[in-house]
KELUM-476285 format. One line per field, with one value per residue (C-alpha): residue in one letter; x, y, z. Coordinates in pm, 1 decimal, always signed. Example, Ala and Ser with C-alpha at 12.3 -4.5 7.8 and 13.67 -1.06 7.14 Angstrom:
2
rest <- c(A,S)
X <- c(+1230.0,+1367.0)
Y <- c(-450.0,-106.0)
Z <- c(+780.0,+714.0)
This chain:
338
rest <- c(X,X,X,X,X,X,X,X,X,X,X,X,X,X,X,X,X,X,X,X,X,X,X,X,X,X,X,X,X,X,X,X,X,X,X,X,X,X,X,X,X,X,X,X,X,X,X,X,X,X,X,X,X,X,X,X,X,X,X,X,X,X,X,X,X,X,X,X,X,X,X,X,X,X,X,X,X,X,X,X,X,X,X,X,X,X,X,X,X,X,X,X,X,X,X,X,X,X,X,X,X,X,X,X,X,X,X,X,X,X,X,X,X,X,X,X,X,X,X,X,X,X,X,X,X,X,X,X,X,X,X,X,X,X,X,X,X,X,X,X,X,X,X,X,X,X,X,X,X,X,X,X,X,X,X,X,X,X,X,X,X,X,X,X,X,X,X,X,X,X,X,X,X,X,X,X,X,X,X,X,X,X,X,X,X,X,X,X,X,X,X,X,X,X,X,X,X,X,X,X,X,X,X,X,X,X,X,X,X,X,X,X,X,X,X,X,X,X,X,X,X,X,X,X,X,X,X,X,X,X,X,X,X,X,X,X,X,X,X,X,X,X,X,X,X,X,X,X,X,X,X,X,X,X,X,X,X,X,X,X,X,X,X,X,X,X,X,X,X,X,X,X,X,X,X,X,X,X,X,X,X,X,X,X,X,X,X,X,X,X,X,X,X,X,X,X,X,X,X,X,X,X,X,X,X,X,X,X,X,X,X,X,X,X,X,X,X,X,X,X,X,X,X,X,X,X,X,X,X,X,X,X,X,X,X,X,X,X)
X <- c(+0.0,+155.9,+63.9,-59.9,+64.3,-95.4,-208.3,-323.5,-582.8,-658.2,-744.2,-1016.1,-1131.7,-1454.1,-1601.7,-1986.2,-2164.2,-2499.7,-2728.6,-2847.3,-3200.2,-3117.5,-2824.9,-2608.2,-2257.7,-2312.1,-2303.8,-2555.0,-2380.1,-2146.7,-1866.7,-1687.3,-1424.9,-1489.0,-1180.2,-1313.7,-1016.7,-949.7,-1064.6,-1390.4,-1481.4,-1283.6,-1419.6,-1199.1,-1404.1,-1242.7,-1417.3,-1338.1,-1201.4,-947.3,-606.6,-382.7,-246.9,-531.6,-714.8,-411.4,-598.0,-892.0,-747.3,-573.0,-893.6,-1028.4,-675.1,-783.2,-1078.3,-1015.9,-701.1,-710.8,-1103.6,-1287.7,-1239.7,-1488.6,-1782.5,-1896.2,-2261.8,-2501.3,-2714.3,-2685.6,-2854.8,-2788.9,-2914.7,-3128.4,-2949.3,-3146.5,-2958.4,-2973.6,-3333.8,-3649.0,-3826.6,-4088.6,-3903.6,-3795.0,-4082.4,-4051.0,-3690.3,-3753.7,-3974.1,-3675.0,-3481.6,-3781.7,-3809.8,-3438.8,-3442.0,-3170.8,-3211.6,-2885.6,-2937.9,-2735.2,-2710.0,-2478.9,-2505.1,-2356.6,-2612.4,-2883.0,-2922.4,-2967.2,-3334.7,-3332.7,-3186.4,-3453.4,-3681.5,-3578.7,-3442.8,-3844.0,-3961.4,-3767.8,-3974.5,-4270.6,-4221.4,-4074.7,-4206.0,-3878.0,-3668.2,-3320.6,-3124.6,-2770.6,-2658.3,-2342.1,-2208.6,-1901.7,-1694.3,-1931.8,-1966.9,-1798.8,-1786.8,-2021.9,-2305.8,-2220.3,-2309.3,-2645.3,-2735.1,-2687.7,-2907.2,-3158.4,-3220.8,-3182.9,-3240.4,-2939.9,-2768.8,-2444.0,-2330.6,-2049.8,-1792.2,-1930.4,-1618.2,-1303.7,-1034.2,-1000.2,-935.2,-1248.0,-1437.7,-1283.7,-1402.4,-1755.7,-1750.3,-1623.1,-1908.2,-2234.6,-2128.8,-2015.4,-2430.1,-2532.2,-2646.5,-2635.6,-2522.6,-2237.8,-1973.5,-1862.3,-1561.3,-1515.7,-1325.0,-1094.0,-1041.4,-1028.7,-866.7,-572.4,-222.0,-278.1,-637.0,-586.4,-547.3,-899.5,-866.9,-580.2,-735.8,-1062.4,-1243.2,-1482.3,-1738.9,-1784.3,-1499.9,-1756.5,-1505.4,-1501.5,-1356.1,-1241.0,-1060.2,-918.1,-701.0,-912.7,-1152.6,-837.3,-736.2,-1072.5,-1086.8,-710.7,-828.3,-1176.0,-991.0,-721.8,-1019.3,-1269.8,-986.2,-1004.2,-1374.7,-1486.7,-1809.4,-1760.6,-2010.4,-1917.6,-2018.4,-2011.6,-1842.3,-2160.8,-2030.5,-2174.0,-2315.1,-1917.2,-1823.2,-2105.8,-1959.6,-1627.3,-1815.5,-2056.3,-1782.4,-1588.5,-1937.1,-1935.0,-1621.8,-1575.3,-1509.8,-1813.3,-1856.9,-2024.6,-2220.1,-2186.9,-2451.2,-2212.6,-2440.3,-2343.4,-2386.7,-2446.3,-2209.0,-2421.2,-2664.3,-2381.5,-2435.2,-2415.4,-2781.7,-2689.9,-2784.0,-3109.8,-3009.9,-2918.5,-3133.9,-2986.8,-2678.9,-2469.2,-2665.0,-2903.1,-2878.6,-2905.7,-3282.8,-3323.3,-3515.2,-3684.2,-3384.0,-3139.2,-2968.8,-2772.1,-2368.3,-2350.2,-2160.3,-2342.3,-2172.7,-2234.9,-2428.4,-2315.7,-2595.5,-2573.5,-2202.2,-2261.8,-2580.7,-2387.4,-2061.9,-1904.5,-1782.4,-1480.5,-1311.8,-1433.3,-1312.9,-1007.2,-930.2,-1012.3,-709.2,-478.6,-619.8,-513.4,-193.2,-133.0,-257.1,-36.3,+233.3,+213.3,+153.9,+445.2,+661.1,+489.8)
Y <- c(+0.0,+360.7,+560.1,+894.8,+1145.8,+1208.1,+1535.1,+1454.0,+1199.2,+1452.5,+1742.2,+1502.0,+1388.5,+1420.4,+1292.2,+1218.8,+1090.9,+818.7,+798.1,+428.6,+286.7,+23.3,-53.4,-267.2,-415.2,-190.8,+121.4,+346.1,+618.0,+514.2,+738.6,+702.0,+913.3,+939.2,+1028.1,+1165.4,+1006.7,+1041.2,+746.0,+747.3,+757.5,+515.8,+444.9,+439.0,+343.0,+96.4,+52.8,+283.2,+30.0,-79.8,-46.3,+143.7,-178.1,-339.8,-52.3,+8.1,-261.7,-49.2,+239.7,+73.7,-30.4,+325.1,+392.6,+143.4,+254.2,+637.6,+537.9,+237.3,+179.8,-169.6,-455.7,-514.0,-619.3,-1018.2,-930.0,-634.2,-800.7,-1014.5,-1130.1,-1042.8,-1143.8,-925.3,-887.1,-841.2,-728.5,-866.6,-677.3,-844.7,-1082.3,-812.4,-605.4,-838.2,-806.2,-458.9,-469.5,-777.0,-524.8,-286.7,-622.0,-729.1,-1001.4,-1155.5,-1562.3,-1557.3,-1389.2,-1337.1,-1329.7,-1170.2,-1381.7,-1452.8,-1077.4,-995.6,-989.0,-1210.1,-1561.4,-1881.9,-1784.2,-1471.5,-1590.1,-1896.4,-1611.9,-1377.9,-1656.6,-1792.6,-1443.2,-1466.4,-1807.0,-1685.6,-1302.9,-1485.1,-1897.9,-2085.9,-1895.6,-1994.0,-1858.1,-1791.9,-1725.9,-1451.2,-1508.7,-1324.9,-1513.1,-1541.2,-1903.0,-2211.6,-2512.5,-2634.9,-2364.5,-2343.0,-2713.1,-2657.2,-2357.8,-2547.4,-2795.4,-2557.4,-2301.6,-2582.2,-2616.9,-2332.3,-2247.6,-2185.1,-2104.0,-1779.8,-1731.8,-1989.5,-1911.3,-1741.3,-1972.2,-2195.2,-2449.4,-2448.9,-2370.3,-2737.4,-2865.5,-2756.4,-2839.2,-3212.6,-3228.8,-3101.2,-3409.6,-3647.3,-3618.4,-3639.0,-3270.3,-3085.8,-2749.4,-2560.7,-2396.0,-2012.1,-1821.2,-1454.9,-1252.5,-1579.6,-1479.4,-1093.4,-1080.3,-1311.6,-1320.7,-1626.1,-1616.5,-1955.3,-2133.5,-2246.2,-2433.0,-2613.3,-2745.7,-2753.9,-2573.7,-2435.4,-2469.6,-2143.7,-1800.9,-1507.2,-1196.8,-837.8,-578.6,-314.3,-529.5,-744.3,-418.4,-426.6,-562.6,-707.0,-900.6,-1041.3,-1161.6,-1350.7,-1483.9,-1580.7,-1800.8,-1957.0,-2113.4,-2186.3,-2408.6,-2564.9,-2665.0,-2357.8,-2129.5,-1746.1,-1508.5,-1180.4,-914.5,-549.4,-415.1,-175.7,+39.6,+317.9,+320.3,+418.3,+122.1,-89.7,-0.5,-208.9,-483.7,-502.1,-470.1,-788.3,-1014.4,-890.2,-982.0,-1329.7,-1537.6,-1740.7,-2173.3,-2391.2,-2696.4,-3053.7,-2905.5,-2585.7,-2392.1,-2082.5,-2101.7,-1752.0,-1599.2,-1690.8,-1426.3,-1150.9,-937.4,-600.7,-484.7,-321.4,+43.9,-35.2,+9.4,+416.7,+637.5,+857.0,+740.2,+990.6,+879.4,+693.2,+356.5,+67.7,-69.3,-382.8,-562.1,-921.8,-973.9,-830.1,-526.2,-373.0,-362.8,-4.6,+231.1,+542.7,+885.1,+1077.6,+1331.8,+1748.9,+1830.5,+1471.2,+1498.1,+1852.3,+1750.1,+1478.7,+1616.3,+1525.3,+1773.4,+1913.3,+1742.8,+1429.3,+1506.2,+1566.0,+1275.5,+1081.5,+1254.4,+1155.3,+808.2,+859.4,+954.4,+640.0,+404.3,+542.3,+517.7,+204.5,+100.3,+362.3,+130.4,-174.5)
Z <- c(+0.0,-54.4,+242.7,+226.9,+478.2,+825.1,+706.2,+368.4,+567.2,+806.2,+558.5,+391.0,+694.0,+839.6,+1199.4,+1268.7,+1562.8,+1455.4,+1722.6,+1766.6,+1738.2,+2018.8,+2180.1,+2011.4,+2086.5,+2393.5,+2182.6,+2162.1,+1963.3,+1653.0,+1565.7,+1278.6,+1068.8,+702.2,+458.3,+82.8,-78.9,-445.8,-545.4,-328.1,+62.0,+312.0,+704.7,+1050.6,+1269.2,+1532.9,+1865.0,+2096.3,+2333.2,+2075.7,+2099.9,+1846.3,+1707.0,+1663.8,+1526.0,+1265.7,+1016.5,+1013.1,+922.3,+606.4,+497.5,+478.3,+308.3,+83.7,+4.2,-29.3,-256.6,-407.5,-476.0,-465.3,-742.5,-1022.9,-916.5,-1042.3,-905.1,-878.2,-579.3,-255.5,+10.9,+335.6,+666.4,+949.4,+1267.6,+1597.9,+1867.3,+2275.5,+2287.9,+2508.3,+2315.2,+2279.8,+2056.6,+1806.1,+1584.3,+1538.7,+1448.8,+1199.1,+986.9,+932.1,+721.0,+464.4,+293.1,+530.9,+562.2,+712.8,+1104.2,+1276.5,+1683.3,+1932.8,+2232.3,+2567.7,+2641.3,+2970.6,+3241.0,+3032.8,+3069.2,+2803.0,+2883.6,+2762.1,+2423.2,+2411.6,+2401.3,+2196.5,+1906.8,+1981.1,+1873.5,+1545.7,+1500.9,+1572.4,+1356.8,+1082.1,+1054.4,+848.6,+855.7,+932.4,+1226.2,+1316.4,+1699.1,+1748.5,+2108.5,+2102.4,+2283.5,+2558.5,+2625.5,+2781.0,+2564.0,+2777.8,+2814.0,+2400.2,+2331.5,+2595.1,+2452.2,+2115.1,+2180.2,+2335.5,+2014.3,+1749.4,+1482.1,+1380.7,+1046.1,+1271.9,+1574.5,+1606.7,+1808.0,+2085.0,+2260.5,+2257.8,+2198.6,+1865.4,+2081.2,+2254.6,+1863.4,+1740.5,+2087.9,+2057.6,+1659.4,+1762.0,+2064.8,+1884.8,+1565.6,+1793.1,+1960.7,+1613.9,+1584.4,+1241.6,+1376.1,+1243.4,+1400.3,+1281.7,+1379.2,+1357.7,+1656.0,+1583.0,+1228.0,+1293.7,+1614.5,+1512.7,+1383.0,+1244.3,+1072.3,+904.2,+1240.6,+1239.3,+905.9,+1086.6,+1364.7,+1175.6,+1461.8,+1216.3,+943.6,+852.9,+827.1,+895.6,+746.3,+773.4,+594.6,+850.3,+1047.2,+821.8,+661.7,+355.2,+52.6,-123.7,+243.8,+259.9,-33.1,+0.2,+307.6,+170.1,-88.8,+111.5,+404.4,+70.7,-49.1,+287.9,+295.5,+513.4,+379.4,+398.7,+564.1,+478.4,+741.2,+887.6,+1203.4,+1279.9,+966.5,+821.6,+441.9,+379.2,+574.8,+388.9,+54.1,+97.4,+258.3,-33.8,-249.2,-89.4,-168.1,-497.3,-572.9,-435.2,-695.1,-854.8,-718.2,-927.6,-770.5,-899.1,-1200.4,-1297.0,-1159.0,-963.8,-607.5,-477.8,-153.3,+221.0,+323.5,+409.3,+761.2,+556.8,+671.2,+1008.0,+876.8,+982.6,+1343.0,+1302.5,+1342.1,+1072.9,+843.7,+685.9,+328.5,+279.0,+310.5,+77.0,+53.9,+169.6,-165.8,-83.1,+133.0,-114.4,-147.4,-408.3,-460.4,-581.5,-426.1,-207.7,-155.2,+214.7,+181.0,+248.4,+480.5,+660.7,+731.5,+892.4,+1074.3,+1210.3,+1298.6,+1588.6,+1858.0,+1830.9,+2083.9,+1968.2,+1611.8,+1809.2,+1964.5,+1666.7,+1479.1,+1729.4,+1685.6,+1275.8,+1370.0,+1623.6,+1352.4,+1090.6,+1278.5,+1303.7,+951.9,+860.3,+990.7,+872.6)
């Protein structure tokens, strides 16, 4: 990558606050930085509990973006799933009508504070809202192997299970418990992808079924899409997904589904990418555009443009806007020396 200067990122730079619908991932407010590059918008938006290191990946991504633009496309639409946050059961309906036409309902569970009843409810509510459809559970890390394989067996029938725990070693232990009791429930990594110096190790010790893959943290469109081949030629299916991005953000992850490379079943015919988790924008209130429409569960891969009046109305403080150019200049320190 040739890396623009501090200040060149910093002079097209522009820092907005979204407020949330519900909370999500614990945030309530998104913040993001948005660089008008000169080949089109990039996003830094780390976590704010992320380190400098860590959050170094995400700012070459923008980079990416803003300099380098996205690939060629190989498709104009995909599918992408709905995502319902660690909400009462109550709520789930009305969140399910902001992702029409989704079959496949991605459910946030293992929050901190909730209990396997909770998520019994609230993946029951998805049921019930939405008869057939199928269901993927995100725990983030949150479980044993034990309370993973219980709580397996307890919201079956699943598409997958992600991030049932933290370690790969404890992924390739639930993966080997759930088939050993003759249940037909995959296994998905994704902080053990993201969050790794090694993101093939879960290939190697076959803790996994499925690589769920983000753009932002993986450094990039063109990373995802190495790392997408290399675990498809190991027998792993590829979610693609969003790290709570804005429409910015959601342009490089569209862009990565678009581009991954076309399979052909047995019959040479092309089997489209897994529903990707690109649909978040429905959680903002306001985005700084807007969003991608969500078509019969499909929305398209073009490529959306903030808009003036949107990045002013949601500017960020000053001192926020601050402190997330000193963040910029830790991160590209860091990949200065890279």
């Amino acid at each position: 990558m040739n890396l623009p200067s501090v200040d060149e990122i910093l002079e097209r730079s522009h820092v907005v606050s979204l407020p949330m619908r519900v909370k999500f991932r614990g945030v309530t407010t998104r913040e993001a930085l948005l660089i008008n590059g000169p080949r089109g918008w990039g996003e830094f938006a780390p976590f704010l509990e992320y380190e400098a290191q860590e959050s170094s990946s995400w700012l070459a991504s923008g980079i990416e973006a803003a300099w380098e633009g996205f690939p060629a496309p190989l498709r104009e639409h995909v599918e992408v799933n709905a995502t319902i946050p660690a909400v009462p059961a109550h709520q789930v309906a009305e969140i399910l009508e902001r992702f029409p036409g989704c079959r496949t309902i991605k459910v946030k569970v293992a929050e901190p504070g909730q209990t396997l009843l909770d998520d019994i409810a609230r993946v029951n509510a998805v049921r019930e809202a939405r008869p057939g459809v199928s269901i993927r559970v995100d725990a983030n890390c949150g479980w044993t192997v034990e309370k993973a394989v219980e709580a397996a067996s307890a919201l079956a029938p699943l598409d997958y299970l992600e991030q049932p725990c933290k370690t790969v070693e404890e992924l390739a232990e639930v993966r080997a418990t759930l088939q050993r009791r003759g249940m037909f429930i995959r296994v998905a990594a994704d902080e053990s992808i993201r969050k790794s110096d090694d993101p093939y190790r879960v290939a190697k010790l076959r803790a996994a079924d499925v690589a769920v893959v983000k753009v932002a943290p993986l450094g990039g469109v063109k990373r995802v899409l190495d790392v997408a081949q290399h675990l498809r030629s190991r027998a792993m299916d590829i979610t693609v997904a969003s790290a709570l991005d804005t429409v910015v953000g959601m342009n490089a992850g569209l862009a990565a589904v678009a581009a991954l490379p076309k399979l052909d079943d047995d019959d040479l015919i092309d089997v489209p990418p897994a529903a990707a988790g690109l649909a978040t924008s429905q959680l903002f209130v306001q985005d700084v555009a807007t969003p991608h429409a969500i078509v019969d569960g499909f929305m398209e891969t073009r490529v959306i443009e903030p808009e003036l009046d949107r990045l002013e109305t949601l500017a960020a403080s000053a001192s926020r806007r601050d402190w997330w150019f000193e963040r910029v200049r830790e991160c590209h320190h860091i990949l200065a020396t890279i």
